[in-house]
C-alpha positions in Angstrom: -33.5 -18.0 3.1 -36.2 -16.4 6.0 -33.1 -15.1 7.5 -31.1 -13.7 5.0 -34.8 -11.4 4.0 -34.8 -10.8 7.7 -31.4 -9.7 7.7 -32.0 -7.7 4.6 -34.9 -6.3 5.8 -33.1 -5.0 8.8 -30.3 -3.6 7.0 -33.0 -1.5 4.8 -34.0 0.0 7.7 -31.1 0.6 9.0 -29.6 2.8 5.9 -32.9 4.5 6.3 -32.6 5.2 9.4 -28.8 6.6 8.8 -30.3 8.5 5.6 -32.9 10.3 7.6 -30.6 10.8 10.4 -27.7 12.4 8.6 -27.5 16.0 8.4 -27.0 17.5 4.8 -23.9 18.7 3.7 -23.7 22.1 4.1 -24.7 24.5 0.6 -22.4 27.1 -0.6 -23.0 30.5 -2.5 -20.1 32.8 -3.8 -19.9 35.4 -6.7 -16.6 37.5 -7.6 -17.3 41.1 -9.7 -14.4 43.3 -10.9 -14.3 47.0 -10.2 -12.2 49.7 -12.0 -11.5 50.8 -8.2 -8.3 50.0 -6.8 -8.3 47.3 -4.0 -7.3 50.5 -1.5 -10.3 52.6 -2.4 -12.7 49.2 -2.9 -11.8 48.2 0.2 -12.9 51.6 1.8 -16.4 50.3 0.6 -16.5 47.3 1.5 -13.9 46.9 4.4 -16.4 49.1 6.9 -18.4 46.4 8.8 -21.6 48.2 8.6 -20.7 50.1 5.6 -23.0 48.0 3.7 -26.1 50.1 4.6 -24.5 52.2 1.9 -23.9 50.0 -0.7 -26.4 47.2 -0.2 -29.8 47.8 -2.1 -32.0 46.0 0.4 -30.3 47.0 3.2 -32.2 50.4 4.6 -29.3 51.0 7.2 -26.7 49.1 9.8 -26.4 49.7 12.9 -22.8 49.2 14.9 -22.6 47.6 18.4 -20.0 49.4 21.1 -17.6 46.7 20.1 -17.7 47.2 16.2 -18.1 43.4 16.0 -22.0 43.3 15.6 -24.2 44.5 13.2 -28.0 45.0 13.0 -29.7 45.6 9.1 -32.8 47.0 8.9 -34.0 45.3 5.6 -36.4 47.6 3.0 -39.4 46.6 3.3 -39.0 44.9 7.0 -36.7 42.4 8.6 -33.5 42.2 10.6 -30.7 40.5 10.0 -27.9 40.5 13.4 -24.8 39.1 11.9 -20.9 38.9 13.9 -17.8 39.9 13.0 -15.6 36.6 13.3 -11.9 37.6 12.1 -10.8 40.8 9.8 -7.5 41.0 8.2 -7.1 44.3 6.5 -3.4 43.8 5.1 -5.5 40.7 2.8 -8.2 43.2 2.7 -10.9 40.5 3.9 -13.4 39.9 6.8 -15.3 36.9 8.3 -18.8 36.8 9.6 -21.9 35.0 10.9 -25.4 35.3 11.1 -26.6 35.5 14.4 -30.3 35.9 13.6 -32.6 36.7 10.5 -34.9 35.9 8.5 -33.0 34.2 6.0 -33.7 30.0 5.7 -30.2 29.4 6.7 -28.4 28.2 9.6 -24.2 27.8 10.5 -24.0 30.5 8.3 -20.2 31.8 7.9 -19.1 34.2 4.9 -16.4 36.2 3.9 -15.7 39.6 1.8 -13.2 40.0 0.4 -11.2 42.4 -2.0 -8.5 41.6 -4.4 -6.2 43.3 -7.0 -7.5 42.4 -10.6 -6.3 43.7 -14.1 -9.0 45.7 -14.3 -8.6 47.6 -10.9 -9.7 45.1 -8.3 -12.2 42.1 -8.0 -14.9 41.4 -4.9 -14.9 38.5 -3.8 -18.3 37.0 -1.3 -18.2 33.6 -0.3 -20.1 32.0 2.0 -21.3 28.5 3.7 -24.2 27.4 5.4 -26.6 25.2 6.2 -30.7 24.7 5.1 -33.6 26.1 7.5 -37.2 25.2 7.3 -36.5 25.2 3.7 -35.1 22.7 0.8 -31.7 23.3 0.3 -32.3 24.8 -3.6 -34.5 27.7 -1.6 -31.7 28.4 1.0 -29.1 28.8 -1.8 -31.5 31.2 -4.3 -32.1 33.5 -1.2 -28.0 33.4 -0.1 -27.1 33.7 -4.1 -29.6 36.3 -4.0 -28.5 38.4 -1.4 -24.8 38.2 -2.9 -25.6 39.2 -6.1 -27.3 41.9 -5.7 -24.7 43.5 -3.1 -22.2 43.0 -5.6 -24.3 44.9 -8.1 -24.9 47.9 -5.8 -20.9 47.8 -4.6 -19.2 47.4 -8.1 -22.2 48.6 -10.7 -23.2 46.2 -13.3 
């Protein structure tokens, strides 16, 4: 009997230990808006890497690396965010990127943009993936949900 609470002791502490050890799954964030724009003209928006210091209400302005595949945003009120262009596909009219550094409580942050024909003229689509940062988990996903939904907003009205 000593040894089986011995034993079941040490399995406790064990799945503890796994439990602590484990990262989190990574959090997810994505919102879709429809626009009377057609995808073509949308896609002029929202297909220009640092054409979201136009259409981004917190984003004061974006500046554009030699490359084109970086892009610093100077936040209103303070802040930069550096984020990477990963792939671009403009026949799908879509574009992949990271966040490189920011203030934002994320980490392994990867997102796409993306624009799509819709009954109505077109829809946006913003999806994105990403780990927690020196925050819980429901923080990190009200600041990325945040951020998505109010670009949307400024791109597409509403």
């Amino acid at each position: 009997m000593r040894t089986m609470l011995i034993a079941g002791a040490a399995l406790s502490l064990v799945f503890a230990t796994l439990a602590v050890a484990t990262p989190a799954f990574a959090l997810d964030s994505n919102v879709a808006m429809t626009s009377s724009m057609s995808p073509d003209a949308l896609w002029q928006k929202v297909g220009d890497f640092c054409g979201i210091g136009t259409w981004h209400p917190v984003v004061e302005k974006c500046a554009l690396s030699a490359d084109g595949k970086e892009r610093t945003l100077s936040l209103k009120g303070g802040g930069t965010i550096v984020e990477r262009l990963r792939s671009r596909d403009d026949a799908t009219h879509s574009y992949t990127y990271s966040i490189v550094s920011g203030p934002l409580p994320v980490t392994n942050y990867l997102s796409t943009i993306a624009v799509a024909p819709d009954p109505k003229g077109s829809k946006v689509i913003w999806m994105g993936t990403y780990d927690a940062k020196g925050a819980p988990d429901a923080d990190a996903k009200k600041a990325i949900d945040g951020v998505y939904e109010s670009g949307e907003k400024g791109l597409v009205g509403g």
